[in-house]
N, CA, C and O atoms as CSV, one atom per row, in Angstrom:
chain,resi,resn,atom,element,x,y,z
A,1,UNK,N,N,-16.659,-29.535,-113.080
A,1,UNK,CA,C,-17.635,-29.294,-112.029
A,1,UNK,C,C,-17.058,-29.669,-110.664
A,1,UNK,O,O,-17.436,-28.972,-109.723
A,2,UNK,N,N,-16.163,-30.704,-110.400
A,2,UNK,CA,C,-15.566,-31.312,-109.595
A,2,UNK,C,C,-14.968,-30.037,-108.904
A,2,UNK,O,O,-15.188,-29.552,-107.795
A,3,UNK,N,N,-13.979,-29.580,-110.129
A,3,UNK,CA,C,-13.518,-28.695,-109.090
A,3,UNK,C,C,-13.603,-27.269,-108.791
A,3,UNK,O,O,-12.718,-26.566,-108.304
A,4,UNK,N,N,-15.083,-26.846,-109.233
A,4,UNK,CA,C,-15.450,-25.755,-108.467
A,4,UNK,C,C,-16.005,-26.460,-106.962
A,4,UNK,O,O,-15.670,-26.096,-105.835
A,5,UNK,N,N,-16.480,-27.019,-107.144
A,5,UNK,CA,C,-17.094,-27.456,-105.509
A,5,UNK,C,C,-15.737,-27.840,-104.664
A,5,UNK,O,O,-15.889,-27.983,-103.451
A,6,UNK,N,N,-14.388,-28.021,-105.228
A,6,UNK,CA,C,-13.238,-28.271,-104.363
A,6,UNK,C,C,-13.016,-26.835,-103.993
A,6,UNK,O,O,-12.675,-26.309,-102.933
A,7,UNK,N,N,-13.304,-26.368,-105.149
A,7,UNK,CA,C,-12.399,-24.567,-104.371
A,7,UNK,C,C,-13.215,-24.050,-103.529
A,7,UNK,O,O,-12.804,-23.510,-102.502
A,8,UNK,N,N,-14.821,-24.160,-103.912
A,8,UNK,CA,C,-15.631,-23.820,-102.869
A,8,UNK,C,C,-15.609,-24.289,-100.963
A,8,UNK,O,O,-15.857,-23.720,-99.900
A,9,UNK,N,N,-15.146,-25.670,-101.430
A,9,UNK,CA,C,-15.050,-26.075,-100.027
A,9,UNK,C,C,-13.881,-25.810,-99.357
A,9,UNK,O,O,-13.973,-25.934,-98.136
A,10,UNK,N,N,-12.371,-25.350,-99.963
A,10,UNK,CA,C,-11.510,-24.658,-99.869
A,10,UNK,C,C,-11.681,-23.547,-99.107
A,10,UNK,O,O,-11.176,-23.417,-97.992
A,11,UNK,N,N,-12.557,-22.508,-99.794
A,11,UNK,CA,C,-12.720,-20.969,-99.809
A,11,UNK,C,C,-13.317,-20.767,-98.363
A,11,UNK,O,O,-13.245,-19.707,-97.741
A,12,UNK,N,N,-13.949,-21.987,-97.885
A,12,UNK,CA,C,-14.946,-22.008,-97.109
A,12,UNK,C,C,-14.350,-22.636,-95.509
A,12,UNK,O,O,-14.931,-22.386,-94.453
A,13,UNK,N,N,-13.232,-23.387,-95.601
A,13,UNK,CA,C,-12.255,-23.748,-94.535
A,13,UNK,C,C,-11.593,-23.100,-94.515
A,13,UNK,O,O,-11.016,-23.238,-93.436
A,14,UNK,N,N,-11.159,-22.301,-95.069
A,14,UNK,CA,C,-10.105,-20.938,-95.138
A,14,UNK,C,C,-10.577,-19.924,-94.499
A,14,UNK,O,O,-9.959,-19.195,-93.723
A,15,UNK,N,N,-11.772,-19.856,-94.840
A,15,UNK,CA,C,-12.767,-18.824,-93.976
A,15,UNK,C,C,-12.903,-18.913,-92.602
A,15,UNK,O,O,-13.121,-17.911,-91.921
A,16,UNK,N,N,-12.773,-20.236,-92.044
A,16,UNK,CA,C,-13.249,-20.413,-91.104
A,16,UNK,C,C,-11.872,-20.784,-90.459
A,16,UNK,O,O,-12.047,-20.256,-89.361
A,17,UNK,N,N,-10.812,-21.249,-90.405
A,17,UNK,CA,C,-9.224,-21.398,-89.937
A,17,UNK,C,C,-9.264,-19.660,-89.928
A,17,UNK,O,O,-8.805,-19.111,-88.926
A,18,UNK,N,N,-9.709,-18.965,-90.832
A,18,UNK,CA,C,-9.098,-17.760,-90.237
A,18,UNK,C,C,-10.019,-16.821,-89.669
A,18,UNK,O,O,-9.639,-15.650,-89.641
A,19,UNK,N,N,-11.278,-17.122,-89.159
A,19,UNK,CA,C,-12.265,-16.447,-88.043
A,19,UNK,C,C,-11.501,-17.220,-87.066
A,19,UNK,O,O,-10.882,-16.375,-86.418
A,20,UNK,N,N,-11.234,-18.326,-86.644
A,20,UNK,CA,C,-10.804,-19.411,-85.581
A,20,UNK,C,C,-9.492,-18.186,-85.504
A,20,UNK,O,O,-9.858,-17.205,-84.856
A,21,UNK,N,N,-8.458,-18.107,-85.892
A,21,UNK,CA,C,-7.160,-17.574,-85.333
A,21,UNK,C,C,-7.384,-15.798,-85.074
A,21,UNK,O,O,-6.739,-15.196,-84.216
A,22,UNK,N,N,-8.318,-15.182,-85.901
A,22,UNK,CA,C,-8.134,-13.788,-86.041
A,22,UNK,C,C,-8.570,-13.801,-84.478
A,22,UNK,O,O,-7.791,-12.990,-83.977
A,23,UNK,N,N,-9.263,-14.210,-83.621
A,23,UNK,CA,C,-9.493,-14.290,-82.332
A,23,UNK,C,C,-8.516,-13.857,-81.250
A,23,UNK,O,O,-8.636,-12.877,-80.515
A,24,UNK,N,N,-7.654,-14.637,-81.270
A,24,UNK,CA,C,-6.160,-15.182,-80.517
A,24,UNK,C,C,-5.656,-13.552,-80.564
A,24,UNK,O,O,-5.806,-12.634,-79.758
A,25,UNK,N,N,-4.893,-13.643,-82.079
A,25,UNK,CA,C,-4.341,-12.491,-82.745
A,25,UNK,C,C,-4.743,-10.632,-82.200
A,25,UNK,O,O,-4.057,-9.681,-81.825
A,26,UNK,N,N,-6.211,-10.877,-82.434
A,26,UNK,CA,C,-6.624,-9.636,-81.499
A,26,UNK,C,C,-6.083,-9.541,-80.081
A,26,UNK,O,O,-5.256,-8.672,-79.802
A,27,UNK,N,N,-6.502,-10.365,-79.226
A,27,UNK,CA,C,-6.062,-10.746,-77.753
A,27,UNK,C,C,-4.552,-10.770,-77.901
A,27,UNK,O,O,-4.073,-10.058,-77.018
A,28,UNK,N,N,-3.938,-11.121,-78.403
A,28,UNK,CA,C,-2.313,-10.891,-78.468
A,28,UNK,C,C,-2.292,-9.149,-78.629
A,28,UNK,O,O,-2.389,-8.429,-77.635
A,29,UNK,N,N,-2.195,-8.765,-79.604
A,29,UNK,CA,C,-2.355,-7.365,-79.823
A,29,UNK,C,C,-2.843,-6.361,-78.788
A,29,UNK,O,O,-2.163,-5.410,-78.405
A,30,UNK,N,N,-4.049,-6.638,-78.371
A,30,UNK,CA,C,-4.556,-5.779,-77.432
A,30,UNK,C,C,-3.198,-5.848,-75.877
A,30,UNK,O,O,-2.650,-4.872,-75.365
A,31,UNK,N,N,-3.031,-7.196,-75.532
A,31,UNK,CA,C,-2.378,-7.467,-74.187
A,31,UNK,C,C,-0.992,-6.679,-74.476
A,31,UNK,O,O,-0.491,-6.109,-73.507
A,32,UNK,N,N,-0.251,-6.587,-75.875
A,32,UNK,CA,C,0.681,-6.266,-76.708
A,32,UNK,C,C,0.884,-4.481,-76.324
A,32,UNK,O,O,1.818,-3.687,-76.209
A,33,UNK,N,N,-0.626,-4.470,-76.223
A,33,UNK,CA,C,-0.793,-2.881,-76.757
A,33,UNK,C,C,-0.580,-2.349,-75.215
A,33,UNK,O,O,0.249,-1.493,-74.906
A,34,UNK,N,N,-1.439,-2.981,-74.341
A,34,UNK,CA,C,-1.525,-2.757,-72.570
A,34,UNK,C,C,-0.354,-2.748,-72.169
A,34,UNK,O,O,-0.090,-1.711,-71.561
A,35,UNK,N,N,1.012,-3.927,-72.297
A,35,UNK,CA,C,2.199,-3.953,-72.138
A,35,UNK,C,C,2.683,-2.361,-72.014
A,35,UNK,O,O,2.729,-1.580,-71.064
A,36,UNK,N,N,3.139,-2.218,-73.910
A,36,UNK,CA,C,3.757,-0.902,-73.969
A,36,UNK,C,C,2.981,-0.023,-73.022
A,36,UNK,O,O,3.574,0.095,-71.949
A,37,UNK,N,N,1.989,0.544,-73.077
A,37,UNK,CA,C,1.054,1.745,-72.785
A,37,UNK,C,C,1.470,1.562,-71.370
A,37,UNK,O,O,2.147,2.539,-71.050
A,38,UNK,N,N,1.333,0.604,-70.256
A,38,UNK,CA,C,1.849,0.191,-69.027
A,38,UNK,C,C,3.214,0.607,-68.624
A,38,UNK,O,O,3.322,1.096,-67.500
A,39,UNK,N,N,4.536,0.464,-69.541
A,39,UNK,CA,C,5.920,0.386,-69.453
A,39,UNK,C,C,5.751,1.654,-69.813
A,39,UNK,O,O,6.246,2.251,-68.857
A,40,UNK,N,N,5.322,2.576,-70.673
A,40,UNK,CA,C,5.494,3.904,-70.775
A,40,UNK,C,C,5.070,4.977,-69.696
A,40,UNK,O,O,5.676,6.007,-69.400
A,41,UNK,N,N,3.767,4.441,-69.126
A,41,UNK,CA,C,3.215,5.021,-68.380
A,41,UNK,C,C,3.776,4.657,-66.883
A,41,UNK,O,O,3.310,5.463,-66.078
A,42,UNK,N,N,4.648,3.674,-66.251
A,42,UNK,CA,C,5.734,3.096,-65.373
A,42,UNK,C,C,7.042,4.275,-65.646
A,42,UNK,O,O,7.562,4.873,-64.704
A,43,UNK,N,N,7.351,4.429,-66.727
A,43,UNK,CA,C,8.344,4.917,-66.873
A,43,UNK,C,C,8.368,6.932,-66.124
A,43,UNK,O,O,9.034,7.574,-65.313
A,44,UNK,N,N,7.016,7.208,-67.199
A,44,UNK,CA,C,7.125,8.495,-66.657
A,44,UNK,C,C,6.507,9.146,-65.557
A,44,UNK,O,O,6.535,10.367,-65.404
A,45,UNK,N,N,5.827,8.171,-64.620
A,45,UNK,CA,C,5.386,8.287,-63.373
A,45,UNK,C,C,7.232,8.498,-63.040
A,45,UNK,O,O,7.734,9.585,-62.754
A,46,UNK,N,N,7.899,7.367,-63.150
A,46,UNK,CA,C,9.465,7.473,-62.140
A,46,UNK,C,C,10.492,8.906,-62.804
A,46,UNK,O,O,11.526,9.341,-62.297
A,47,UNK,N,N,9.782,9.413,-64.088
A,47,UNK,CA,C,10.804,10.647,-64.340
A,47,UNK,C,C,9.851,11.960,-63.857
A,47,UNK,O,O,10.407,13.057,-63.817
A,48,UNK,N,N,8.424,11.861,-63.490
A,48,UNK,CA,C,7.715,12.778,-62.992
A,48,UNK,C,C,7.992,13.060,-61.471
A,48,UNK,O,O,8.067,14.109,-60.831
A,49,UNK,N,N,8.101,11.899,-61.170
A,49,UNK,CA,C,8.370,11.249,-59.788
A,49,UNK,C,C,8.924,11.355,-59.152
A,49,UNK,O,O,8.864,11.118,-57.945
A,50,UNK,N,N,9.872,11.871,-59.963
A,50,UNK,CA,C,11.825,11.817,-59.546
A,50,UNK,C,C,11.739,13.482,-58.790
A,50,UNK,O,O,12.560,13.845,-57.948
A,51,UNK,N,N,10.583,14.361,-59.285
A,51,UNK,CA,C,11.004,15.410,-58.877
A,51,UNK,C,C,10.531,15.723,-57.347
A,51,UNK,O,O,11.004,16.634,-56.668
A,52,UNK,N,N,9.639,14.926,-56.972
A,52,UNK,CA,C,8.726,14.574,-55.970
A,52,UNK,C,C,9.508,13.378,-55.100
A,52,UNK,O,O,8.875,13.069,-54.090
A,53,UNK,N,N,10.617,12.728,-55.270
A,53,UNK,CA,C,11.061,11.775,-54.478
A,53,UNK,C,C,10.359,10.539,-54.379
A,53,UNK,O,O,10.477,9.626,-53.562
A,54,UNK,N,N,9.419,10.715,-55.605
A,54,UNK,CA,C,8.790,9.056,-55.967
A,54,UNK,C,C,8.807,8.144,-56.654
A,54,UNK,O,O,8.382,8.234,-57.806
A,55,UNK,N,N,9.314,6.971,-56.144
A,55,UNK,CA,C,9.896,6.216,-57.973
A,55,UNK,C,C,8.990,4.368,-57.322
A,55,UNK,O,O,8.683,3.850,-56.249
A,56,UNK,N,N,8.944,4.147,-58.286
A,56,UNK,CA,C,8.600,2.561,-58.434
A,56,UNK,C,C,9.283,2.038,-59.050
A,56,UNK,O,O,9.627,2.291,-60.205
A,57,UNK,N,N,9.692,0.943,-58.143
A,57,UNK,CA,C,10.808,0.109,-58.983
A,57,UNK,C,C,10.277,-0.608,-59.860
A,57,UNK,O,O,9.155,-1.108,-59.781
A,58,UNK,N,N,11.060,-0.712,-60.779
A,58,UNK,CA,C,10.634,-1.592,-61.867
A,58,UNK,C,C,11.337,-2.836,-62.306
A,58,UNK,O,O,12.363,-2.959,-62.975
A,59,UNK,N,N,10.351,-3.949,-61.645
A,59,UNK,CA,C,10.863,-5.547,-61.517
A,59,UNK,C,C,10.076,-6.584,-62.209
A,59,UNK,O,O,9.641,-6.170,-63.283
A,60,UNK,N,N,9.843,-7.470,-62.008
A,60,UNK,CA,C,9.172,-8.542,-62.737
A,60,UNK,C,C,7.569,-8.207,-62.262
A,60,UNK,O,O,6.699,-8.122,-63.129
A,61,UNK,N,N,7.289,-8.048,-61.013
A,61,UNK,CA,C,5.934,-7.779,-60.206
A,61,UNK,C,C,5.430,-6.633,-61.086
A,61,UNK,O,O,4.581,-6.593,-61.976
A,62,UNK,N,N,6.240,-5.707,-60.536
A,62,UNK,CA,C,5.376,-4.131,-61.480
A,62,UNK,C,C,5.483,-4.170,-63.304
A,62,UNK,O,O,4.933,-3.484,-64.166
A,63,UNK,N,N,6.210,-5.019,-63.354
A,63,UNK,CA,C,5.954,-4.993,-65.102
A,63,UNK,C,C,4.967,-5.617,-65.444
A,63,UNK,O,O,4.269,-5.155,-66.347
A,64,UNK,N,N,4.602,-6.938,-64.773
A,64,UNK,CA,C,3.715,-7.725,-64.915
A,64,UNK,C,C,2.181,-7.100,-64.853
A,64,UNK,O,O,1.231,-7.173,-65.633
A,65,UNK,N,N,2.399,-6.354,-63.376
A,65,UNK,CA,C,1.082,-5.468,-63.429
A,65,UNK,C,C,0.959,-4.277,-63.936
A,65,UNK,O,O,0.001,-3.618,-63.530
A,66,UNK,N,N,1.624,-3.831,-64.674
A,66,UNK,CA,C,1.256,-2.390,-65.363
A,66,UNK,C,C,1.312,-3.547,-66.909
A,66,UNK,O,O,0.232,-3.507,-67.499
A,67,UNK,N,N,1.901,-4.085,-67.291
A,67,UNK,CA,C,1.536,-4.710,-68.807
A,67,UNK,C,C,0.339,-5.782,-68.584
A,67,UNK,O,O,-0.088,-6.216,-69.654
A,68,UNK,N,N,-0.137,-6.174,-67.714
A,68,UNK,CA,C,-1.348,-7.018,-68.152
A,68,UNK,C,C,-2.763,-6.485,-67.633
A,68,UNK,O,O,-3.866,-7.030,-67.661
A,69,UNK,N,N,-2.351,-5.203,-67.136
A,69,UNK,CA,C,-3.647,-3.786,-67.026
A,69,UNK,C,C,-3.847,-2.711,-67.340
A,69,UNK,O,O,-4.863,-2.026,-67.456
A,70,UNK,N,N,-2.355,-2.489,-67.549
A,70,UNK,CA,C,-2.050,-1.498,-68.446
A,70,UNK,C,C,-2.766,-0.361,-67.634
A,70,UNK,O,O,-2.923,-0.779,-66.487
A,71,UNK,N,N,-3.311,1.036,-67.787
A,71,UNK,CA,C,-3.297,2.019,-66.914
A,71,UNK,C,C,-3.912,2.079,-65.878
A,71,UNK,O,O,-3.730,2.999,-65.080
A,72,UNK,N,N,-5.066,0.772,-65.611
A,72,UNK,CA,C,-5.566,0.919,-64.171
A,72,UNK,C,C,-4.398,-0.227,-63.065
A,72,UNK,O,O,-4.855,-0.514,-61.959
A,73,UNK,N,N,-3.353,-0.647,-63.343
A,73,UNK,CA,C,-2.279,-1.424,-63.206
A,73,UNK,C,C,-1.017,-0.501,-62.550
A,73,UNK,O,O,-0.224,-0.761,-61.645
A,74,UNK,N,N,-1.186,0.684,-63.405
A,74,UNK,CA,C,-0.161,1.507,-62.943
A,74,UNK,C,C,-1.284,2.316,-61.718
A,74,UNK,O,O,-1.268,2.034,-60.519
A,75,UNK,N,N,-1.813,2.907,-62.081
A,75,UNK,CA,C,-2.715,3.575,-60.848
A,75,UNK,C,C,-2.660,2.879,-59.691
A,75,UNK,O,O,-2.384,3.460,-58.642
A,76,UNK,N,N,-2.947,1.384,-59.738
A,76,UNK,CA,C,-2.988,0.373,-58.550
A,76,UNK,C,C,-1.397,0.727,-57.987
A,76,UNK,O,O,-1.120,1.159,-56.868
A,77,UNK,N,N,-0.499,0.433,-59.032
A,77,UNK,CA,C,0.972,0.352,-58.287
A,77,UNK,C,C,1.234,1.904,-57.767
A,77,UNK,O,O,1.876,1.977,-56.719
A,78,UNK,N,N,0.836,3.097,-58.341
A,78,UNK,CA,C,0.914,4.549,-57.312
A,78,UNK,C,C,0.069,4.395,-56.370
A,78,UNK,O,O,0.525,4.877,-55.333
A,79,UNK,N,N,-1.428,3.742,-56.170
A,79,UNK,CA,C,-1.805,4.207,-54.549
A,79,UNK,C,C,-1.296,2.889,-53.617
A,79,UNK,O,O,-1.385,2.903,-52.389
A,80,UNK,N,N,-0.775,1.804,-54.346
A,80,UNK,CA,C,-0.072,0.787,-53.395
A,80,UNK,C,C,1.037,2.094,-52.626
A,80,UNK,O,O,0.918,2.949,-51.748
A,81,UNK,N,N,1.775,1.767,-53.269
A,81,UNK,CA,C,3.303,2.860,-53.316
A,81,UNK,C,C,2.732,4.052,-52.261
A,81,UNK,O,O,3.159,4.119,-51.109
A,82,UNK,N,N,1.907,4.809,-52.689
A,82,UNK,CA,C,1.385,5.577,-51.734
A,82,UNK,C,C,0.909,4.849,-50.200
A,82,UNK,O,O,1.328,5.306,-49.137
A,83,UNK,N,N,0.505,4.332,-50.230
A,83,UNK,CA,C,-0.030,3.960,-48.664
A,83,UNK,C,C,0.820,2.643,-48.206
A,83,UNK,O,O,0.554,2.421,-47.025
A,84,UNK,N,N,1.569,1.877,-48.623
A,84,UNK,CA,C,2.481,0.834,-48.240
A,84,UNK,C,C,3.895,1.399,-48.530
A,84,UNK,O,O,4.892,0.715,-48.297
């Protein structure tokens, strides 16, 4: 009897260590996901760009803001670019 109520209370911290982390994990993933989608979408603005004489450099600043906004990040960095 002892030790069903051990596995139970087991089954039941396990449950809950992993609602506690699946949290994080999403938010990693998603910021993960904005990154790429950002660096891709950086990239072919500067090969679209290229034909138009428009490029954004790509440094620590614009990576930062196209991966942690991912496409409204890049939009920001074309109408910066545009009017500055």
């Amino acid at each position: 009897m002892d030790m069903a109520i051990y596995f139970l209370i087991a089954v039941v911290v396990l449950f809950i260590i992993v609602k506690l982390f699946s949290w994080p994990i999403k938010m990693f993933f998603k910021l993960l996901a904005n990154a790429v989608l950002g660096a891709i979408l950086l990239i072919i603005v500067n090969i679209v760009g290229a034909y138009f004489h428009f490029y954004i450099g790509i440094n620590i600043i614009t990576a930062l803001i196209a991966g942690v906004f991912g496409v409204p990040g890049v939009v920001f960095l074309i109408i910066f670019k545009l009017f500055f």
